[in-house]
Backbone bond lengths (Angstrom), bond angles and torsions (degrees), N, CA, C in turn:
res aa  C-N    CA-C-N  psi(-1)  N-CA   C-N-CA  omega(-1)  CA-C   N-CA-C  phi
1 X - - - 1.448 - - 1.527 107.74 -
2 X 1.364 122.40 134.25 1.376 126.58 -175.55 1.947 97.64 -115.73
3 X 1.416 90.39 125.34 1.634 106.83 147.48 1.925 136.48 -28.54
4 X 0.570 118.35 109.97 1.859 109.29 -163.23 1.482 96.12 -149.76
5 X 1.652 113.56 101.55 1.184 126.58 179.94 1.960 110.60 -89.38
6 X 1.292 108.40 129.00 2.003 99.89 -167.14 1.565 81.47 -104.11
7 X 1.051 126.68 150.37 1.574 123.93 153.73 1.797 100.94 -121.97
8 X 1.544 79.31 127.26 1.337 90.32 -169.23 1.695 134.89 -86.44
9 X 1.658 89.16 -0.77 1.684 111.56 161.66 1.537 106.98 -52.73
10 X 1.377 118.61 -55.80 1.710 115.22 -168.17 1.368 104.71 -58.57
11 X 1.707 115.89 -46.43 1.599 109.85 -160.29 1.378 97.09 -61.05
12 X 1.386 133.32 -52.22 1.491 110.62 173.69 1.039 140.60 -65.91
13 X 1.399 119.79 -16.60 1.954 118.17 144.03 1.252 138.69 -18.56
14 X 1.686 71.54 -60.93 1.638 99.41 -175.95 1.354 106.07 -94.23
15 X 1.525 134.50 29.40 1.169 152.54 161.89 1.527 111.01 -101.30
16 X 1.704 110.14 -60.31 1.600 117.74 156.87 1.228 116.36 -20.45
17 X 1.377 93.59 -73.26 1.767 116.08 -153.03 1.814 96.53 -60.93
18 X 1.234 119.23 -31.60 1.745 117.62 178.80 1.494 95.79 -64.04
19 X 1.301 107.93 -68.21 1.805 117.90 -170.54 1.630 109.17 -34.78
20 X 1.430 114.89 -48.70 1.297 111.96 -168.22 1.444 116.76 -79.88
21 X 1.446 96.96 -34.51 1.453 94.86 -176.43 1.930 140.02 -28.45
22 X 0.568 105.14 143.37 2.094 96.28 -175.76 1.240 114.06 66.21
23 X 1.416 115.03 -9.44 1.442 95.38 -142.93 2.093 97.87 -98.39
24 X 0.981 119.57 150.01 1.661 114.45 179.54 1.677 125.50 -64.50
25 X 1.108 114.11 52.36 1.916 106.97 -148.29 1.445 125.78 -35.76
26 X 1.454 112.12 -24.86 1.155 123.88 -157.72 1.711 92.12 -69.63
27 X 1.133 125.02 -20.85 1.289 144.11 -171.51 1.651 127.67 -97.22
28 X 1.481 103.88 13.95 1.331 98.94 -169.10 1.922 92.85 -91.30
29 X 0.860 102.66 174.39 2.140 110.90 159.16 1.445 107.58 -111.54
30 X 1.015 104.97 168.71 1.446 129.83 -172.89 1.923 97.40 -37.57
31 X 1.254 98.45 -85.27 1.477 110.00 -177.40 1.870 118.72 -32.35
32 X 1.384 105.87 -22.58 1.536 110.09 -175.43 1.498 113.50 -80.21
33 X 1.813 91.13 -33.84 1.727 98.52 179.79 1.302 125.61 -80.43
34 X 1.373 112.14 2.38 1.618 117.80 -170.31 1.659 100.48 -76.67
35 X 0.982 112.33 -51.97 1.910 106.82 -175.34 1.318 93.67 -50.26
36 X 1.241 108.77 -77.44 1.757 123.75 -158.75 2.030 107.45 -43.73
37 X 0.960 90.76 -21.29 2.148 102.03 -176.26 1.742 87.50 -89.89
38 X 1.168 111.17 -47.38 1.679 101.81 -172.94 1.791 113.54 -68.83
39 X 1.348 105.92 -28.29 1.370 98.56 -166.71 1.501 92.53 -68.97
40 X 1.605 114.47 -66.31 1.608 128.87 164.18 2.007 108.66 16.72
41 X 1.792 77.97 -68.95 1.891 88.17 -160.44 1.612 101.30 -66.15
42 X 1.873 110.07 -42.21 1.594 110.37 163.90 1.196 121.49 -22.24
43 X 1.271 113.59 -65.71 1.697 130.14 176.59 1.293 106.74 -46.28
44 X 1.293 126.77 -54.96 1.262 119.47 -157.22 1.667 117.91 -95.55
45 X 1.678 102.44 -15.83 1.543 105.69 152.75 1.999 121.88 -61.74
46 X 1.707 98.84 -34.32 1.443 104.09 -154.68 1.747 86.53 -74.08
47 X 1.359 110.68 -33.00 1.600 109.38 -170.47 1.449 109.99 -55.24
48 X 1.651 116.98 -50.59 1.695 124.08 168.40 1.044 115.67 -46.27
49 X 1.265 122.90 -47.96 1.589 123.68 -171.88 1.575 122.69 -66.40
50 X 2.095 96.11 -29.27 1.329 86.98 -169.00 1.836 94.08 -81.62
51 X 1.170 106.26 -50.64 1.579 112.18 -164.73 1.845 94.59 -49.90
52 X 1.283 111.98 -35.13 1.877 92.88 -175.16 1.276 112.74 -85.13
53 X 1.376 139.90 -17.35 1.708 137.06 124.70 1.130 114.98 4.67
54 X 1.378 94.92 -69.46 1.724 111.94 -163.39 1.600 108.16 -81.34
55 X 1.273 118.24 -2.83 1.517 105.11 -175.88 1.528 104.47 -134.63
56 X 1.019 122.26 -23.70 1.667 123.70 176.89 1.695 103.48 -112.91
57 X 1.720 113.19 124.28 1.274 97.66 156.00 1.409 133.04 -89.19
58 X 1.170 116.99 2.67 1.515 123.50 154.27 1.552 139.78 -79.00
59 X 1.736 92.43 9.63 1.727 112.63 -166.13 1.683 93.68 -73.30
60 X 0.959 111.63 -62.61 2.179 94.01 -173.69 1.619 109.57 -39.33
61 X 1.748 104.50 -51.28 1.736 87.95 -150.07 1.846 90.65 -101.50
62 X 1.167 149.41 18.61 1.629 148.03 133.72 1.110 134.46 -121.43
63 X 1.221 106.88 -7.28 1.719 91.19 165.72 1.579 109.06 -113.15
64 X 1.393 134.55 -68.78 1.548 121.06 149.47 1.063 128.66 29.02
65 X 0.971 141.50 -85.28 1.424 173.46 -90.76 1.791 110.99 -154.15
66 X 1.187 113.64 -3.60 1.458 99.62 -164.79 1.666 95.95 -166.86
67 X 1.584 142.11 -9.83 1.348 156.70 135.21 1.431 120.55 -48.15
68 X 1.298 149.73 97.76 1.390 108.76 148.29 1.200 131.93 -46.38
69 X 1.342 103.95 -178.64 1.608 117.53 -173.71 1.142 117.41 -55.11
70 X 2.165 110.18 -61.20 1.366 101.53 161.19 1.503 144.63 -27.98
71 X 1.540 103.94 -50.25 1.155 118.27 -167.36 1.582 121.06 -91.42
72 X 1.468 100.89 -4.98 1.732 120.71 155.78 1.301 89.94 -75.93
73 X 1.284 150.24 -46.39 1.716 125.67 -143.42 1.770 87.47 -107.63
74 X 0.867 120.37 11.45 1.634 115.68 -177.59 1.718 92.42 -117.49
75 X 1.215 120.19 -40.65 1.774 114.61 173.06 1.385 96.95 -54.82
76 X 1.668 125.39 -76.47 1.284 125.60 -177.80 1.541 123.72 -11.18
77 X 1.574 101.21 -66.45 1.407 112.50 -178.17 1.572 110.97 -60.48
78 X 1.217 114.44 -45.59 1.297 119.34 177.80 1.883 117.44 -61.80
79 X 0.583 122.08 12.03 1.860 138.96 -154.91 1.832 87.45 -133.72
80 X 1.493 96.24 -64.69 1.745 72.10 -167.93 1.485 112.34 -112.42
81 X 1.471 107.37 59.86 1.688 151.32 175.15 1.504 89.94 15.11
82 X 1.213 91.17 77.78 1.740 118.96 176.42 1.629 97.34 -142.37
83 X 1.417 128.62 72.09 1.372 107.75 179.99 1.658 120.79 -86.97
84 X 1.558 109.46 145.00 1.195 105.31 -164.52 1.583 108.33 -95.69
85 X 1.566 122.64 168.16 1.762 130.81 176.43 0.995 102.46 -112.55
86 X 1.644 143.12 112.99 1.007 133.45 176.13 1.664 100.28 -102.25
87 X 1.162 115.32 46.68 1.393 116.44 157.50 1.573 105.66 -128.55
88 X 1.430 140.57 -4.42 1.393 122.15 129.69 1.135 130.94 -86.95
89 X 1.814 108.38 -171.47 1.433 99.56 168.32 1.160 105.33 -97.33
90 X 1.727 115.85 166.65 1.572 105.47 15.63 1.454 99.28 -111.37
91 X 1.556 131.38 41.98 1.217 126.84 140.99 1.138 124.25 -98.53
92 X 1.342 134.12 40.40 1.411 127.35 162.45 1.626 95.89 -99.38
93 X 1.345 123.08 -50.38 1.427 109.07 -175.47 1.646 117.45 -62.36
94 X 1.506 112.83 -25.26 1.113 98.15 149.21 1.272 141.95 -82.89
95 X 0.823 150.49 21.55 1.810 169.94 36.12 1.650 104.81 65.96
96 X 1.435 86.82 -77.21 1.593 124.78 -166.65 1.949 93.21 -58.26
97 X 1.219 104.19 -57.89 1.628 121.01 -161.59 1.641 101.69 -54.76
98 X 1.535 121.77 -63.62 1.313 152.15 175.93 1.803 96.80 -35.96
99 X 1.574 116.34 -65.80 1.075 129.43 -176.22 1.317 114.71 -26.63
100 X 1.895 99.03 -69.56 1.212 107.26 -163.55 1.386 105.77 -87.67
101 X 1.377 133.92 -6.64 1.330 127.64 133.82 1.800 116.34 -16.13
102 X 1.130 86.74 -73.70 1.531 95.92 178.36 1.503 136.33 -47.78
103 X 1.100 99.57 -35.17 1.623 119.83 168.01 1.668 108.76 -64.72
104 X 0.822 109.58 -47.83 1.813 138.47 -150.65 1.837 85.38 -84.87
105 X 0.992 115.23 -64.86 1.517 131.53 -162.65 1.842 101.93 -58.58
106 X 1.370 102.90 -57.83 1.767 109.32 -179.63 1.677 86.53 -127.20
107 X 1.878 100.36 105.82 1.336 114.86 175.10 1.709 97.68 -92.21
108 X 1.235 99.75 154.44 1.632 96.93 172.32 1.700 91.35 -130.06
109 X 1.513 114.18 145.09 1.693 107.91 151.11 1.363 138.00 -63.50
110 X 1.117 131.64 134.65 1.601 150.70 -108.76 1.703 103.48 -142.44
111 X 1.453 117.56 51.56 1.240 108.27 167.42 2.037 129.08 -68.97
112 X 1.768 85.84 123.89 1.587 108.06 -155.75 1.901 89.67 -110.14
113 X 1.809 99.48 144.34 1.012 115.78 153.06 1.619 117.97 -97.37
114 X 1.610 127.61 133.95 1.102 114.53 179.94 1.703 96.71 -139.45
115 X 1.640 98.77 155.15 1.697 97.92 175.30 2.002 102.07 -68.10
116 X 1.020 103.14 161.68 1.578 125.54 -177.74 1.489 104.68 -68.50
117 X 1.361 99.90 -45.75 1.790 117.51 -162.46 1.553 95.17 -97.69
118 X 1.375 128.76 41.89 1.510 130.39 162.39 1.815 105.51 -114.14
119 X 1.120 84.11 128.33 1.559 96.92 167.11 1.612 134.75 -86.79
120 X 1.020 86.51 6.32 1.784 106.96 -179.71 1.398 100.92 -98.02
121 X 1.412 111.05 136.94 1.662 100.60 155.97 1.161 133.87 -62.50
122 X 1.396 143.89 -174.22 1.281 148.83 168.05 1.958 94.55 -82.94
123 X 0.844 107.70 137.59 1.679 135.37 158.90 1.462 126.01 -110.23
124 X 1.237 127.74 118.01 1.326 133.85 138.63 1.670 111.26 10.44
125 X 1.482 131.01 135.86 1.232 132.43 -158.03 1.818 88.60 -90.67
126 X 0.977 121.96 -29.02 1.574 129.96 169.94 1.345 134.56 -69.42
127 X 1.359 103.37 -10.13 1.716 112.46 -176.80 1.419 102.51 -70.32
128 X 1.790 106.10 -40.52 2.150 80.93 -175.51 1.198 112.11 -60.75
129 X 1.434 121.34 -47.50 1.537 113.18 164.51 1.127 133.00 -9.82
130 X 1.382 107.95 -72.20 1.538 110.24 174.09 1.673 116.25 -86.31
131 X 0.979 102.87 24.14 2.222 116.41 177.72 1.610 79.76 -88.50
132 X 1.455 116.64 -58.24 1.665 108.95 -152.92 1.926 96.93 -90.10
133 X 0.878 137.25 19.69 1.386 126.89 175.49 2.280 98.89 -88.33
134 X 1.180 97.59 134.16 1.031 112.39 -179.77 1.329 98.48 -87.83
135 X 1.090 136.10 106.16 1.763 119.63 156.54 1.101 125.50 -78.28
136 X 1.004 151.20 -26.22 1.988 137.88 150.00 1.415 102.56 -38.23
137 X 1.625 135.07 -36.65 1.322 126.91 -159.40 1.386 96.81 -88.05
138 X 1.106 130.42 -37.74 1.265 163.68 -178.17 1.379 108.83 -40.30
139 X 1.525 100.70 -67.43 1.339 111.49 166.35 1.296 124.34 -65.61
140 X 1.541 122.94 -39.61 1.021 116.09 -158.66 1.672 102.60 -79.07
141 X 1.114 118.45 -20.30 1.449 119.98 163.41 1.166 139.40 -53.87
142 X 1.758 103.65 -41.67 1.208 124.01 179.21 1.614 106.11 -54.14
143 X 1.611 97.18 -57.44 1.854 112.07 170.32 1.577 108.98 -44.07
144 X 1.499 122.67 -34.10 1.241 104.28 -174.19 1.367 120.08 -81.64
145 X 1.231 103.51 -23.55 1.974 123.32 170.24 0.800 108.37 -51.92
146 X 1.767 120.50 -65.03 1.211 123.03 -174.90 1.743 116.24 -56.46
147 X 0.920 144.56 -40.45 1.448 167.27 -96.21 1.522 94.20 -151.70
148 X 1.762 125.12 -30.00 1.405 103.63 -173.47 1.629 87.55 -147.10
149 X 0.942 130.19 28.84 1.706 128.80 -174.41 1.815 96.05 -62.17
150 X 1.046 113.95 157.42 1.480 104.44 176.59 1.484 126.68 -81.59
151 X 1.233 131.03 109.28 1.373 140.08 172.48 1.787 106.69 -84.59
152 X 1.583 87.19 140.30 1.434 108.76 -179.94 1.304 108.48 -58.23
């Protein structure tokens, strides 16, 4: 029997990278970007998990389990005294990405006041959020995380 390690950060890359393909982004609506923002934060949890695997042996049963994602990829950096700004890029869109992870992940119901004489529906208090998320930038960040995250 042979050993065969999968890391499961790439398969969703290479899950992204299918989803996005062809497609015009600048053009999606709200509702189109919700998978593609969820897989995003996927990626960027599976990336913490794998790199804190590899560097803490107490990462499954205390840190895992009780960190968000953000704050796994901000321990990380902080560990291998690489500290990160999540007010540039390309960690602000992950910032942004993680966030609405969060929203998305533990939804709560959303009682809205609206005028009578509006013709718009009511929306989710999170949709402008994700109105202004760029996804090409989005991505291309994610690629840069992935591609330059700090290694020991």
């Amino acid at each position: 029997m042979k050993e065969f390690t999968i890391y499961i950060h790439n398969h969703i890359l290479y899950s992204l990278e299918a989803l996005l393909h062809g497609d015009n982004l600048e053009d999606l609506n709200y509702l189109q970007k919700i998978p593609i923002i969820t897989m995003m934060a996927f990626a960027y949890e599976a990336l913490a998990n794998h790199d804190g695997e590899e560097i803490l042996s107490v990462w499954k049963k205390e840190v895992e389990p009780k960190m968000s994602p953000l704050g796994k990829l901000l321990l990380l950096a902080e560990i291998k005294g690489k500290p990160i700004n999540v007010g540039i890029a390309p960690y602000q869109s992950c910032s942004q990405i993680l966030n609405l992870r969060n929203c998305l992940a533990h939804p709560k119901t959303e009682k809205l006041e609206i005028e009578l004489s509006s013709d718009d529906p009511p929306y989710p208090n999170w949709k402008e959020r994700i109105d202004k998320i760029n996804i090409k930038k989005s991505y291309e960040d994610l690629i840069a995380i992935f591609s330059g995250f700090p290694k020991l």
